[in-house]
C-alpha positions in Angstrom: 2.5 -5.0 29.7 -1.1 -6.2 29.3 -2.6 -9.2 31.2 -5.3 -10.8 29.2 -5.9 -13.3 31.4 -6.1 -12.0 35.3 -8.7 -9.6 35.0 -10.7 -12.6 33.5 -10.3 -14.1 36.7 -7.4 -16.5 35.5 -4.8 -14.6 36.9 -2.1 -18.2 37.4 -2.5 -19.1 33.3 -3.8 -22.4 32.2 -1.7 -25.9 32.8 -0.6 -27.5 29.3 -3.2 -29.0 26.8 -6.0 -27.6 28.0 -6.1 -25.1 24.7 -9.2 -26.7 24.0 -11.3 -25.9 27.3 -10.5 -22.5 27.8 -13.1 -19.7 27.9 -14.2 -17.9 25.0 -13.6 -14.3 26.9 -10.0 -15.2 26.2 -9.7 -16.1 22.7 -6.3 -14.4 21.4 -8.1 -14.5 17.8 -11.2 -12.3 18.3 -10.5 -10.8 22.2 -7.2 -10.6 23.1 -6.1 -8.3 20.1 -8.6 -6.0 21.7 -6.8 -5.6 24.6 -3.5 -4.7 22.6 -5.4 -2.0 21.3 -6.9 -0.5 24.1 -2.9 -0.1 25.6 -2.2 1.2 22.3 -4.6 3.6 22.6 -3.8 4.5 25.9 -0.5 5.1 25.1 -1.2 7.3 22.5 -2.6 9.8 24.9 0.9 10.2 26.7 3.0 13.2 25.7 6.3 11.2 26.0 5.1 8.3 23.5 5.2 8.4 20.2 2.3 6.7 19.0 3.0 5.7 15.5 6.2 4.0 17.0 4.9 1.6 19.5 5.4 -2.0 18.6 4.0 -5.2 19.5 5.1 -8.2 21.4 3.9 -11.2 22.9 4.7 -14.7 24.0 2.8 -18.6 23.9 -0.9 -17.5 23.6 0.0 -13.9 23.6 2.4 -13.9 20.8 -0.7 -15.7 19.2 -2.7 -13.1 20.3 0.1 -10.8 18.2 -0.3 -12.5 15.1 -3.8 -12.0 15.1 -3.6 -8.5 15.9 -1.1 -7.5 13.5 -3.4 -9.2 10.5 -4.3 -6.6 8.0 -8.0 -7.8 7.6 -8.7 -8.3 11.2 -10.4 -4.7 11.1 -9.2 -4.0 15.0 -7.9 -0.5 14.2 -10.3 1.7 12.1 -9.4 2.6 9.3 -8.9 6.3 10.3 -5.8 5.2 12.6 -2.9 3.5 12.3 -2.5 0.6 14.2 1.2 -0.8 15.9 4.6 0.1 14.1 5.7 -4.0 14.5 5.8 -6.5 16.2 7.4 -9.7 17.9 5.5 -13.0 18.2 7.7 -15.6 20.3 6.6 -19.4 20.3 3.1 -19.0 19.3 0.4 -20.7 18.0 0.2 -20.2 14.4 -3.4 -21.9 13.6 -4.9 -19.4 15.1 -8.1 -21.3 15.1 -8.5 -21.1 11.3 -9.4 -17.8 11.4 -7.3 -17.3 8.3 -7.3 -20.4 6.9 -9.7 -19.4 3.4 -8.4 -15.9 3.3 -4.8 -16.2 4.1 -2.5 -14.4 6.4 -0.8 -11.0 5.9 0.4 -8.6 8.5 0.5 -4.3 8.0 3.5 -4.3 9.3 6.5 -6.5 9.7 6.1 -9.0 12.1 9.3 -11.6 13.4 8.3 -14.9 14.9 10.7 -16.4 17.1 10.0 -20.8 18.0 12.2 -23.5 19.5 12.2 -26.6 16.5 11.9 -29.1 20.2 8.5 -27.1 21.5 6.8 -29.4 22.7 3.4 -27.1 23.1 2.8 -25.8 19.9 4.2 -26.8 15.9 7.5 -24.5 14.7 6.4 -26.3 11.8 3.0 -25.1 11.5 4.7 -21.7 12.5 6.9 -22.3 9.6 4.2 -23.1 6.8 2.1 -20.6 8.1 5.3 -17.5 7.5 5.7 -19.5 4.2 2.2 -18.7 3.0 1.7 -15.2 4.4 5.3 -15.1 2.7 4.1 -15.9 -0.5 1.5 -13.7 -0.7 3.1 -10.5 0.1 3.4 -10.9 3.8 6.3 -9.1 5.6 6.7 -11.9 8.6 9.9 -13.8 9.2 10.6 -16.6 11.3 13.9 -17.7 13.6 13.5 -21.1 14.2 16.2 -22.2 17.1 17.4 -25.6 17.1 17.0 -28.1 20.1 15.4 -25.4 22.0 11.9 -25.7 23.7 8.3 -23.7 24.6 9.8 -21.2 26.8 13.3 -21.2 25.6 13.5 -17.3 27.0 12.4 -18.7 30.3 15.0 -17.8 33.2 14.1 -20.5 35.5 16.2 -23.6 36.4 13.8 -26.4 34.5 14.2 -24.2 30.5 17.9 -23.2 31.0 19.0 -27.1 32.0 18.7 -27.5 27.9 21.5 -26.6 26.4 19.9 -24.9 23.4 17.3 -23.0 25.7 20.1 -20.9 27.3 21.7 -20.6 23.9 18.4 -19.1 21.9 17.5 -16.0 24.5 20.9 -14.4 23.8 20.4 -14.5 20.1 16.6 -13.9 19.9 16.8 -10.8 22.6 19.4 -9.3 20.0 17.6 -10.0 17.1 14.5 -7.8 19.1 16.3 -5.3 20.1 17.3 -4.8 16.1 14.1 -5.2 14.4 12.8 -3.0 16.8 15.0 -0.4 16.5 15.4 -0.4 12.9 11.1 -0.6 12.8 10.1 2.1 15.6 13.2 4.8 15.2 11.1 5.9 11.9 14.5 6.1 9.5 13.6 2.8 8.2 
């Protein structure tokens, strides 16, 4: 598990709406994804990994921080190696500051997103045009969009599992995981 934010010395996260005033030395469009592949290629040097079955997964910023490193034109892997097998992107940010706004969005690899329709941080319907377009042009991306439920619908704590749909969504969307990870990193898909 990576921290991208600690070892930048903001180690407790950032209070809500303050997207706007964070640092640029934590940008999940052009940073973050860096970090994501320096684990990757850490991992690769283990004998007990497998390292062209190693997905991707990340949540709020970090699942933004996915989407960007999972986009085919990013150029984050050289083109010599092969970058993650798949990934998981739960309740992120889909603008991804426009960074694929004129050229569009499409992953190398299958990518699911997973967003409350009630998040009240970041748009399940920008989430949902954004899948639609990368969609349409060839993307393989998916979206689960779970009704009622909220930013941090996975969250254990007291505050997310008083709504009703929160403590519904993790049991679904941890199964749904464990699948399309299972069917994307075993290698017989």
């Amino acid at each position: 598990m990576v921290d991208g934010f600690g070892p930048r010395g903001h180690a407790q996260g950032f209070p809500r709406q303050s997207y706007d005033s964070r640092p640029e030395e934590l940008n999940e469009v052009t940073v973050r994804p860096l970090d994501a592949y320096g684990a990757l290629a850490y991992l690769r040097t283990r004998r007990e990994v497998d390292g062209a079955r190693v997905g991707l997964q990340g949540w709020s910023n970090g699942g933004s921080a996915t989407l960007a490193a999972m986009a085919a034109d990013a150029g984050f892997t050289p083109a010599s190696q092969q970058g993650f097998a798949a990934a998981l992107s739960f309740y992120p940010a889909c603008g991804l500051k426009d960074a694929f706004a004129e050229s569009g969005y499409k992953p190398y690899a299958r990518v699911a997103v997973f967003i409350g329709t009630a998040d009240e941080e970041v748009s399940p319907k920008r989430c949902e045009a954004f899948v639609a377009a990368s969609r349409a042009s060839g993307g393989e991306i998916a979206i689960t969009l779970y009704p009622g439920a909220t930013h941090g619908f996975d969250d254990p704590g007291t505050k997310r599992q008083s709504v009703t749909a929160n403590a519904q969504a993790p049991e679904d969307a941890v199964a749904r995981a464990v699948t399309f990870f299972r069917a994307r990193l075993s290698g017989r898909e």
